[in-house]
Structure formats: structure tokens, C-alpha cells
C-alpha positions in Angstrom: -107.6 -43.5 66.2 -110.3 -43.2 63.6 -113.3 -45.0 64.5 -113.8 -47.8 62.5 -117.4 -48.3 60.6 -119.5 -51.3 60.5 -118.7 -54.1 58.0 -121.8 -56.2 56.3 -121.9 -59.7 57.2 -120.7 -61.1 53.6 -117.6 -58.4 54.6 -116.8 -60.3 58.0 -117.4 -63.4 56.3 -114.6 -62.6 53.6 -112.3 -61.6 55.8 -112.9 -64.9 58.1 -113.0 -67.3 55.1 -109.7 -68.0 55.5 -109.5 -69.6 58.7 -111.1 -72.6 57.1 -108.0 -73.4 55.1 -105.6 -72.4 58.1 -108.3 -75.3 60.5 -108.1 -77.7 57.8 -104.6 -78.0 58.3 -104.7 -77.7 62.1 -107.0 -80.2 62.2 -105.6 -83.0 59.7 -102.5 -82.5 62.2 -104.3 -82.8 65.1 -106.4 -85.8 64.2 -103.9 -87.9 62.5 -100.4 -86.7 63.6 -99.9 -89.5 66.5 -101.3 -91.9 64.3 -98.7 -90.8 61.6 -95.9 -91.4 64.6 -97.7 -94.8 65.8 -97.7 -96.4 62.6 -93.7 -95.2 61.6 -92.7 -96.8 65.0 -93.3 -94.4 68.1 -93.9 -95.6 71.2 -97.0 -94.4 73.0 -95.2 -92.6 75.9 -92.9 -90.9 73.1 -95.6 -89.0 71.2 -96.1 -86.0 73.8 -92.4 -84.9 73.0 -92.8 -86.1 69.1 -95.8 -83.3 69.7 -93.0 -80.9 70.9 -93.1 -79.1 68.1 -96.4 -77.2 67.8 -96.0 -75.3 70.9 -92.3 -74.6 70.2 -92.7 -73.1 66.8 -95.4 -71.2 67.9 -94.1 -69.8 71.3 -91.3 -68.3 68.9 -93.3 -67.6 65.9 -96.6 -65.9 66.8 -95.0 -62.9 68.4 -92.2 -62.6 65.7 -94.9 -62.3 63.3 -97.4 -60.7 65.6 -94.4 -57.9 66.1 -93.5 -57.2 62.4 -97.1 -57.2 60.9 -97.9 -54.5 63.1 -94.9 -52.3 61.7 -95.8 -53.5 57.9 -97.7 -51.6 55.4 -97.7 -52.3 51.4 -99.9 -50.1 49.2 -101.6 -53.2 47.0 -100.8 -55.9 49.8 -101.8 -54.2 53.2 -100.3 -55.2 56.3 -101.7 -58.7 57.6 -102.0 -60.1 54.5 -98.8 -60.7 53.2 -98.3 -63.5 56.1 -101.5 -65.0 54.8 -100.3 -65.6 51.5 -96.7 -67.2 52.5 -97.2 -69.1 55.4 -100.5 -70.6 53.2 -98.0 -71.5 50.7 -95.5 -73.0 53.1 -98.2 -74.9 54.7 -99.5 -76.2 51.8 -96.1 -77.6 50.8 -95.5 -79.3 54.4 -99.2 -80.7 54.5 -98.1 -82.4 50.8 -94.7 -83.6 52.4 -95.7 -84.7 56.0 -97.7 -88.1 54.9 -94.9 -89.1 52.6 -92.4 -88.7 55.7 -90.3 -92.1 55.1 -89.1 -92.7 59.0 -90.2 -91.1 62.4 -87.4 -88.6 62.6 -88.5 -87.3 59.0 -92.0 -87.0 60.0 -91.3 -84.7 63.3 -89.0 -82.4 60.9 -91.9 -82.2 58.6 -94.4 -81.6 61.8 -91.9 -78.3 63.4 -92.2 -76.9 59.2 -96.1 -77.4 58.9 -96.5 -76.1 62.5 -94.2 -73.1 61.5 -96.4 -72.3 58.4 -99.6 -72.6 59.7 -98.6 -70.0 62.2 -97.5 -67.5 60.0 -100.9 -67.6 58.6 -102.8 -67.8 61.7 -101.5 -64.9 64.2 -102.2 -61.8 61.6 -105.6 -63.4 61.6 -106.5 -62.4 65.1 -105.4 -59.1 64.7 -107.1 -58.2 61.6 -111.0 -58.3 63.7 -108.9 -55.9 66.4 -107.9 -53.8 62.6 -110.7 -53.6 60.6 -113.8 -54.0 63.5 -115.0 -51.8 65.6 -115.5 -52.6 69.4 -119.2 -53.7 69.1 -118.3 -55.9 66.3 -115.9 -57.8 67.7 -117.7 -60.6 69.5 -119.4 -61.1 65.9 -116.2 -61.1 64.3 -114.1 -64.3 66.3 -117.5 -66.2 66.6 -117.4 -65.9 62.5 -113.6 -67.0 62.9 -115.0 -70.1 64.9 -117.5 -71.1 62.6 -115.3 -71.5 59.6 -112.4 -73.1 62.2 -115.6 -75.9 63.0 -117.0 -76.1 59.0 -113.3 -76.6 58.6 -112.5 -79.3 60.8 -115.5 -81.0 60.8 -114.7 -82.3 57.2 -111.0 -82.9 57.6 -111.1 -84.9 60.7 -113.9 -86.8 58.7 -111.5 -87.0 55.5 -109.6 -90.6 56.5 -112.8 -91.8 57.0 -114.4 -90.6 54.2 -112.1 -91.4 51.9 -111.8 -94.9 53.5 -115.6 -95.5 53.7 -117.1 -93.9 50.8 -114.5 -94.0 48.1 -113.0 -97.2 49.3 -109.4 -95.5 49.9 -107.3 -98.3 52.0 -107.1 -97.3 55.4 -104.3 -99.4 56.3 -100.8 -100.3 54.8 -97.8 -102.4 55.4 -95.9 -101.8 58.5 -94.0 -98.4 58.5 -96.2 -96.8 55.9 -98.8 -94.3 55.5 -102.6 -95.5 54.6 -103.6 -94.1 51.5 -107.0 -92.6 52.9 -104.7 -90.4 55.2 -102.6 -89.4 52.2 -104.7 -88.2 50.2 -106.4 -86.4 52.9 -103.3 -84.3 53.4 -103.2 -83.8 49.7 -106.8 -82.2 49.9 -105.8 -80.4 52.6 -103.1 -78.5 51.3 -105.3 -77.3 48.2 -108.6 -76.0 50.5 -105.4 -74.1 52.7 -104.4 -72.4 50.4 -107.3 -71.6 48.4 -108.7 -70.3 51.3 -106.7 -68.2 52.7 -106.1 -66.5 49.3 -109.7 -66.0 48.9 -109.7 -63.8 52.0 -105.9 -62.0 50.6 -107.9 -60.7 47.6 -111.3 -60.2 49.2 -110.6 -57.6 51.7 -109.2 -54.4 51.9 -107.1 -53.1 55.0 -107.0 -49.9 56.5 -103.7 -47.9 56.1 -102.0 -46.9 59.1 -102.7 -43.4 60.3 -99.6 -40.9 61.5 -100.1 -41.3 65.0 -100.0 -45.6 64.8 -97.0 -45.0 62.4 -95.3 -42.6 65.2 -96.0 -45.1 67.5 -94.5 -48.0 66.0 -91.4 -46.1 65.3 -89.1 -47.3 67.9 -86.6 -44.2 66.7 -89.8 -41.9 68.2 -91.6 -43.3 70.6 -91.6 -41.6 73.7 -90.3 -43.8 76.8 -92.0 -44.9 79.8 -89.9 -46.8 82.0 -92.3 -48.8 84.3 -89.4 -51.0 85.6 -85.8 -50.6 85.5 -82.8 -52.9 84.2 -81.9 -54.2 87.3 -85.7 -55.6 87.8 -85.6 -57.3 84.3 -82.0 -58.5 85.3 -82.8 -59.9 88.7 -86.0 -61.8 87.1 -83.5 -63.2 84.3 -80.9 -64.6 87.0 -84.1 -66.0 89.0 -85.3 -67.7 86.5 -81.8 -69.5 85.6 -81.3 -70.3 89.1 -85.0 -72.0 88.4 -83.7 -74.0 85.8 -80.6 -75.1 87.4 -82.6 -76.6 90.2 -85.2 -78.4 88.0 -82.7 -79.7 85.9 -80.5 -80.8 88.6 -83.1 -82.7 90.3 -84.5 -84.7 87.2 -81.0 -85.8 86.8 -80.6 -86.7 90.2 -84.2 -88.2 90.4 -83.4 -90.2 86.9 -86.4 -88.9 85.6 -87.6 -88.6 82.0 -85.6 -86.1 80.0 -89.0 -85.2 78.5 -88.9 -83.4 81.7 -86.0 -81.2 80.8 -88.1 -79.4 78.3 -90.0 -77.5 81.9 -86.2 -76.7 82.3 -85.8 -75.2 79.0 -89.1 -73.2 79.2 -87.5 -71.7 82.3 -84.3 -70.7 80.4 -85.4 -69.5 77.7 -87.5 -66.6 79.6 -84.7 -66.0 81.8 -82.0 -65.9 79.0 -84.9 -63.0 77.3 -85.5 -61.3 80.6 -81.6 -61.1 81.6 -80.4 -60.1 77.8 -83.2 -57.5 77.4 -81.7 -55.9 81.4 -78.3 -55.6 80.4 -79.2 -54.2 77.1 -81.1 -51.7 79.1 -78.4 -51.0 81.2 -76.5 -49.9 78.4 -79.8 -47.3 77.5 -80.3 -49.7 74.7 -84.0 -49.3 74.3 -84.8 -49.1 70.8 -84.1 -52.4 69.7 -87.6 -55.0 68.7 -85.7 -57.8 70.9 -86.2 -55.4 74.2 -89.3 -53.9 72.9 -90.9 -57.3 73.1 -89.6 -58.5 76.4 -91.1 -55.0 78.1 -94.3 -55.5 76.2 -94.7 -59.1 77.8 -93.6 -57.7 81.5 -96.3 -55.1 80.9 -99.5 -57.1 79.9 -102.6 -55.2 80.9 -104.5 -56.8 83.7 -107.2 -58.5 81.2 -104.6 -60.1 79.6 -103.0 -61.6 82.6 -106.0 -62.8 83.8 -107.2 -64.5 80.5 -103.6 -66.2 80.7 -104.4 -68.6 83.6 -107.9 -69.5 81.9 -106.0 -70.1 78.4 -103.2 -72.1 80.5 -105.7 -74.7 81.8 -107.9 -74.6 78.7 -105.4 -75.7 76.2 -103.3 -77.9 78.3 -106.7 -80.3 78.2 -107.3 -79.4 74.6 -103.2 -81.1 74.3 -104.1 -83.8 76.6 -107.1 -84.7 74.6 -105.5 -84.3 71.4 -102.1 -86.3 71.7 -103.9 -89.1 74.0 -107.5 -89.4 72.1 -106.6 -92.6 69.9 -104.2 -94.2 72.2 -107.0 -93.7 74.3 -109.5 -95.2 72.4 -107.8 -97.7 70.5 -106.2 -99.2 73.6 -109.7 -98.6 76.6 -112.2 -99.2 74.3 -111.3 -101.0 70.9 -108.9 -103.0 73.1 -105.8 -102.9 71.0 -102.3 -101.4 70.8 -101.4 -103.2 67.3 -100.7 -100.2 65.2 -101.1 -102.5 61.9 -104.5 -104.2 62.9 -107.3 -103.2 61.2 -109.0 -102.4 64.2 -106.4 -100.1 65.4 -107.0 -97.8 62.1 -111.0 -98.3 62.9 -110.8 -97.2 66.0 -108.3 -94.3 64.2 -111.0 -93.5 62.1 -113.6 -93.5 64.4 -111.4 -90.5 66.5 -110.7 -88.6 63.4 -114.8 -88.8 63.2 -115.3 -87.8 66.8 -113.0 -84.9 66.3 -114.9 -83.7 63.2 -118.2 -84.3 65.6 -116.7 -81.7 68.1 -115.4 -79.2 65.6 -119.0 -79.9 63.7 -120.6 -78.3 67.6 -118.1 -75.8 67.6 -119.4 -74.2 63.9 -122.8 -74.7 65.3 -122.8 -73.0 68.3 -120.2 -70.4 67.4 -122.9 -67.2 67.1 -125.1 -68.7 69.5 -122.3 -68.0 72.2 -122.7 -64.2 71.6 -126.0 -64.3 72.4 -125.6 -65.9 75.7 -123.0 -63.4 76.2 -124.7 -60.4 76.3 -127.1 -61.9 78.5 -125.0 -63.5 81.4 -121.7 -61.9 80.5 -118.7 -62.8 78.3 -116.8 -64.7 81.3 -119.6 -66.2 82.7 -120.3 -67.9 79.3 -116.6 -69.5 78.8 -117.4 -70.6 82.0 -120.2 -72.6 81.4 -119.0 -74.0 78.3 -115.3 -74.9 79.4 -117.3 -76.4 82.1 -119.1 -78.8 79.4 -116.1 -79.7 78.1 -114.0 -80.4 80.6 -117.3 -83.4 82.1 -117.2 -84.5 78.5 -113.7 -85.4 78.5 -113.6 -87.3 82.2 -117.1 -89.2 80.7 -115.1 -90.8 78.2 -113.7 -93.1 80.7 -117.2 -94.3 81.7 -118.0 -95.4 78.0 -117.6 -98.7 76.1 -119.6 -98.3 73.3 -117.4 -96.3 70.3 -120.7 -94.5 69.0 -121.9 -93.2 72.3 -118.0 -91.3 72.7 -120.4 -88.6 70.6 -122.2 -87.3 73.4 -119.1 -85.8 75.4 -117.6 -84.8 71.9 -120.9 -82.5 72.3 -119.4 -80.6 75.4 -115.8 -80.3 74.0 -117.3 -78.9 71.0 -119.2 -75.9 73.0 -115.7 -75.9 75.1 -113.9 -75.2 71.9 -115.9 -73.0 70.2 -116.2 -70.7 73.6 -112.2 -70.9 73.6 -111.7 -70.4 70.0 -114.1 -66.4 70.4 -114.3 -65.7 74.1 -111.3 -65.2 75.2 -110.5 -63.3 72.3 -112.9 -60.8 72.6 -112.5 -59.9 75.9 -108.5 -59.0 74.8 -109.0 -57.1 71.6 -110.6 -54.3 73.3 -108.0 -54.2 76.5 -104.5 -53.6 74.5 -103.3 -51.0 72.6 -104.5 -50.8 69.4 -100.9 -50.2 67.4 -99.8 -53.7 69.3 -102.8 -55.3 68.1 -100.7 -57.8 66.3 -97.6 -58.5 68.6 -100.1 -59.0 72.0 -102.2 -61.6 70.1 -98.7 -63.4 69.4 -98.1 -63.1 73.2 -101.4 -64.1 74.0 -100.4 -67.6 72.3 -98.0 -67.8 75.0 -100.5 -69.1 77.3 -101.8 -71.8 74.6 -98.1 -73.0 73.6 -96.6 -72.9 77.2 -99.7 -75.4 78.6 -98.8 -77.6 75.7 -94.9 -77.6 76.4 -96.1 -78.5 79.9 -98.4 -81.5 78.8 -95.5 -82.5 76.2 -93.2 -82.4 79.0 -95.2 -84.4 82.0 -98.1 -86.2 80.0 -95.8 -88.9 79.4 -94.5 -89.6 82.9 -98.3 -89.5 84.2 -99.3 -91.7 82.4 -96.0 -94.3 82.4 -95.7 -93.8 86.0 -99.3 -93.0 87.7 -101.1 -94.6 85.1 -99.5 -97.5 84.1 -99.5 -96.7 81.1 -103.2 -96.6 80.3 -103.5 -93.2 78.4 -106.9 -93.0 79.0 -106.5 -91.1 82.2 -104.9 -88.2 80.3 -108.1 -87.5 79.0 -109.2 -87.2 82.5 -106.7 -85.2 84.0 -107.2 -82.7 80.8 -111.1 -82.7 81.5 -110.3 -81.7 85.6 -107.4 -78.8 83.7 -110.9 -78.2 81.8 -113.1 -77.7 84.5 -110.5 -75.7 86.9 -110.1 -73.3 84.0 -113.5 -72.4 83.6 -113.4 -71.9 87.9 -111.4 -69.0 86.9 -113.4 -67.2 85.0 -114.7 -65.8 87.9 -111.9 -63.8 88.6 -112.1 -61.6 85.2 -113.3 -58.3 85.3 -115.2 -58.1 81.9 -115.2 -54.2 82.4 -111.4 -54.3 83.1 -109.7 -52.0 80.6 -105.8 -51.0 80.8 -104.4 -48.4 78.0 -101.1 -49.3 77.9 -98.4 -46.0 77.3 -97.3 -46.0 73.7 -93.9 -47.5 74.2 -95.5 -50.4 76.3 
């Protein structure tokens, strides 16, 4: 490969810029979506599987995406940025359309299209610092990415109450509608999206793929390397649908909550990949994208793997926190589940500000975390700050006062912008440089899988062990927190695996 030079800092920044757009979406969704679901008639032990869809769309998404930008290549548009510019337009549509959503069911549609569009425009993102920086770079070049994902936040979780407190926007409406503040926040959001990410489409150049990345890529070319055979990929496919079966056949028999059934279908659907992708092999079907993919995932390089457990535990708290956090509030410390009260949309408000507070930390500490890096060590530094985190979630119990919930937004905020860089980092320079794009869309395998789990058991945890006082998801998320960060210890920061070319 060529080396790559050195970009100037207003370069990075150009080519970061538009993550603020792509955050400002995420983080309207994220801060308002269960209070969008509340207030059109969910119940509070519904919303993890109302919340279904986020992981969903990206578990199939990201890779899709992740697979394809790294085989295109236009002359004027480049390769990553033509999935900027339509899922930015998508999104922006959705975000306009989600708060106008005129019944529950409507509302979740609209949440599985937004989803779906944000992550077109997100996954190129991550590989375009593996495309355009060079090694020593990188670090420099996610922490960037996390301090326009915090600006971004930071002033759309704020928007409701903004608009609510400063230009007197009603935060509350008759039953079954959407408050006006968190309208028109949605309407903002959509324009900063995709202004945003267009800035960066025209902004920045990509490099063109040389010969060797194009040969590569060409699944007509590429030289084989067959690690395991069919049968292995076969015999994992039928293990896995023996898996489900059993799963499935005891929440029926236990009468459990078919939320559950979802664990089933995560199950399947890897087994159904694993045995389709083994027969087709069989047959000395190799050159197909559908195999491709499913031998790429069964070949991870050992970094990657061992990120995955980390990102497992990392993001199921971030889900916990995220579906549960004004349930929680509203309910253990404002004292109220009436989803028309005024106090109720306070105490909503009041979250939306806390999670603007957290992102807020996140932009501020962002290129502080590289620093601390090369002193201590990459993995010793998620550590400590998943480690923050996951104490500032369980302290949240312990508090009665709504302003003090600030100090443990403090640690998720170092938490977030550690997970948001980090991990990152420490995969871009461990996977082959041609699958830049598709490994990042397998790495969000181990952020969307957590959250299918939390969708899937978060609910019945908190029905049935917590009676249902959602608070305690915030502390089982902050233990998922702190357990993650344990496993940092097990990374080898030197660990590098070159992958064969058809890997």
C-alpha cells in the first residue's frame, strides 16, 4: 500500500465535521425516543423491544454498507462518500417524520427508517480515518470524531429544553401527542444532519484505490485461502439452530416474555448465515459477497475478538442507560409515572439535559484521552474510563436531588468518549487495510448484539427482579460497565494479525 502522508488539523477536522450532523440525530433519538413511545401510549416494560430496532437495522446494515463501500470508487464522488450524502438525506427525512408519528406502531416504523439512515451515513465514517490516516494519526483522528459526536449531542439533548425554557416552546401536549419543543427539535435536527455531513462530502478528497486493493477486492481474483472447510461452517450453522430450538422451546414452556424470543432469533439468524454460506461452499461456491462475509466474520483477527467482549459489555450499559434513564428518573426521583403531568416532561427535560451534560464531557475530554494513552497505554485508558462510567451509573440510585444526577453524568461522559475513540484505534491498525470498511461494519456487531440482548431481557429484569422499578437497570448497566473495562486487561495493544487477502 502506499503510505499515507500527514493531514493538517483543519484537514482531519473537515473530514470529521460530519459526525456532528450524524450525533445530532443519534442523540435526539436517544434522548427522546422512549419519551416519544411513553407519551403515544407504551407501557414502560414495552419500550426495550419498541427500541428493537436500532440494533436490528444496524446488525444488517453496517456490514452491507461496510462491504460495498469498500468495492466502490467514483471519479468526482470517491468511495465513502456517496453513503454520506444518501443516508444524510434519508435521515433527514425520517428525523422530520418521526415526531409527527400519529400512533405507537407509526412511531417504531419511523424509528427502524431513521435508524436505517443514520447508519448508512455512519459506518463509511469509521473507515475513512483507517483510508485517508496514516497509523500514527489515527488515535488523533477518532478522538476528533468524538469531539464533534459530544459538541453534537451536547446541544441536541439540550434542544427540548431549550426550546421549552428559552423560547417558551410548550413542552407538553394533550394526551397522545408530541410537545412542540420536541418537534421542532427534530425539525433542527434534520437540517444540522444534513448540512453536516455534506460539508464533509465536498470538503475532502479520497484516495483512489491502487491495483493491488482493486485485485484484492475482486472476488473473480482473489486468491483462496481456506482456513476452515464447509463442513466446519456447516456444523456451526446446525449448532446454532439446535441453540435456538432449545431457547425457544423453553420460553414457551417457561411462559416467558416473548421479548425473549428475540435471543432466539439472534441465534438463528447466525446459524441460518453460517449453514447457508457451508453448503454454498460445498458446492465450491466461493465467490459470492454473502460467503465472503460470513468467512470474513469466522476469521476476525485476534484484536478484533478481543475488543468484541469489551464492546459487548460497554454498549449493553450504554442501552440500559439509554432506554431506562427517564423511566428512571421520572419514576425514583421526580416520583411520577403520569406521562401527561408536567412533571413527568420536567423530569424529561431534565434527562435530555443530563445527556447533553455527558456528551458535553465526552467533546471535552475527547483529545485529552490520547494523551493519557501514550502514557499508560491505549487499553489501560478505556479501562479507567469505562470504569468511571460504569460507578456513575450505579451512583444514580444513591441520588435524590435532580441537579446533583450531574456528577455521575461526569463519568459516563469520559466512559463514552473512551468508547466512542479507543476501541477504534486499537482495530484500524489490526485488519486488512482493503476490508477497512466491511470489518468496521462487523465491529458494530458487538454494539448491536449487546443491545438486542438488553432489548430482549431488560424488560423481564426489571418486571420480574425489579418490580418494576427501572431504576435498577441503570445499575445492572453500570456493573456491565465496570466488568467491561475488567477486560481490558486481556488486550494485547501490540497484538497485530494480517489477515490473507481473501480473509
Amino acid at each position: 500500500m502506499t503510505p499515507k502522508k500527514e493531514l493538517s488539523w483543519w484537514q482531519i477536522w473537515n473530514m470529521s465535521f460530519g459526525f456532528l450532523g450524524i450525533q445530532f440525530g443519534f442523540a435526539l433519538q436517544n434522548a427522546n425516543t422512549s419519551r416519544i413511545f411513553q407519551t403515544l401510549g407504551a407501557e414502560e416494560q414495552s419500550l426495550p423491544i419498541l427500541w428493537l430496532a436500532a440494533p436490528v437495522t444496524g446488525l444488517l446494515v453496517q456490514p452491507i454498507i461496510g462491504y460495498y463501500s469498500d468495492r466502490t470508487w467514483h471519479p468526482v464522488w470517491g468511495r465513502r462518500r456517496p453513503y454520506f450524502a444518501l443516508g444524510a438525506i434519508l435521515a433527514s427525512l425520517a428525523l422530520i417524520a418521526m415526531p409527527n408519528s400519529p400512533s405507537l406502531w407509526m412511531a417504531a416504523g419511523m424509528l427502524w427508517i431513521m435508524d436505517a439512515s443514520i447508519n448508512i451515513s455512519m459506518e463509511p465514517f469509521r473507515a475513512f480515518v483507517g483510508d485517508l490516516l496514516p497509523p500514527s494519526q489515527r488515535t488523533i483522528g477518532f478522538a476528533m470524531q468524538s469531539f464533534f459526536i459530544g459538541i453534537g449531542a451536547v446541544v441536541a439533548s439540550a434542544l427540548p429544553w431549550i426550546l421549552s425554557n428559552w423560547f417558551s416552546l410548550e413542552n407538553t401536549a394533550q394526551s397522545g401527542h408530541i410537545a412542540a419543543s420536541v418537534k421542532w427539535s427534530y425539525y433542527i435536527g434534520a437540517a444540522v444532519f444534513l448540512a453536516a455531513v455534506l460539508f464533509t462530502v465536498f470538503s475532502t478528497k479520497e484516495y483512489p484505490p491502487n491495483p493491488k486493493e482493486q485485485e484484492e477486492n475482486n472476488l473473480k481474483t482473489a486468491p483462496l485461502n481456506i482456513k476452515f472447510k464447509p463442513r466446519t461452517y456447516q456444523i456451526i450453522g446446525m449448532a446454532l439452530l439446535v441453540a435456538t430450538l432449545c431457547l425457544a422451546f423453553w420460553i414457551h414452556s417457561q411462559q416467558l416474555e416473548k421479548e425473549l424470543y428475540v435471543l432466539a432469533g439472534i441465534f438463528c439468524l447466525f446459524g441460518l448465515a453460517y449453514l447457508s454460506s457451508g453448503i454454498l461452499m460445498g458446492k465450491n461456491i466461493y465467490r459470492i459477497g454473502f460467503v465472503q462475509m460470513v468467512r470474513d466474520f469466522q476469521n476476525m483477527p485476534k484484536t478484533m475478538i478481543q475488543l468484541a467482549f469489551v464492546q459487548f459489555f460497554s454498549w449493553f450499559a450504554l442501552f440500559a442507560m439509554w432506554i431506562y434513564t427517564t423511566s428512571a428518573v421520572t419514576s425514583h426521583i421526580y416520583g411520577t409515572r403520569d406521562t401527561s403531568s408536567k412533571l413527568f416532561n420536567d423530569g424529561g427535560d431534565w434527562v435530555s439535559v443530563l445527556f447533553s451534560v455527558y456528551n458535553g464531557i465526552a467533546a471535552l475530554v475527547a483529545f485529552g484521552l490520547p494523551v493519557l494513552a501514550k502514557k499508560i497505554g491505549r487499553q489501560y485508558t478505556h479501562l479507567i474510563s469505562l470504569w468511571l462510567g460504569g460507578i456513575g451509573l450505579i451512583s444514580i440510585y444513591f441520588i435524590s436531588n435532580p441537579t446533583l444526577l450531574i456528577v455521575p453524568m461526569i463519568g459516563v461522559g469520559i466512559a463514552w468518549a473512551s468508547i466512542l475513540s479507543i476501541p477504534y484505534a486499537l482495530l484500524s491498525t489490526s485488519i486488512p487495510q482493503h476490508k477497512m470498511g466491511y470489518y468496521m461494519g462487523i465491529f458494530n456487531f458487538f454494539i448491536v448484539i449487546p443491545q438486542m440482548v438488553a432489548a430482549s431481557i431488560l424488560g423481564y429484569m426489571v418486571q420480574h427482579w425489579f418490580e418494576g422499578q427501572s431504576i435498577f437497570a441503570l445499575v445492572v448497566g453500570g456493573i456491565s460497565m465496570l466488568f467491561a473495562g475488567f477486560l481490558n486487561v486481556f488486550i494485547g495493544e501490540k497484538a497485530r494479525v494480517t489477515a490473507p487477502s481473501d480473509l
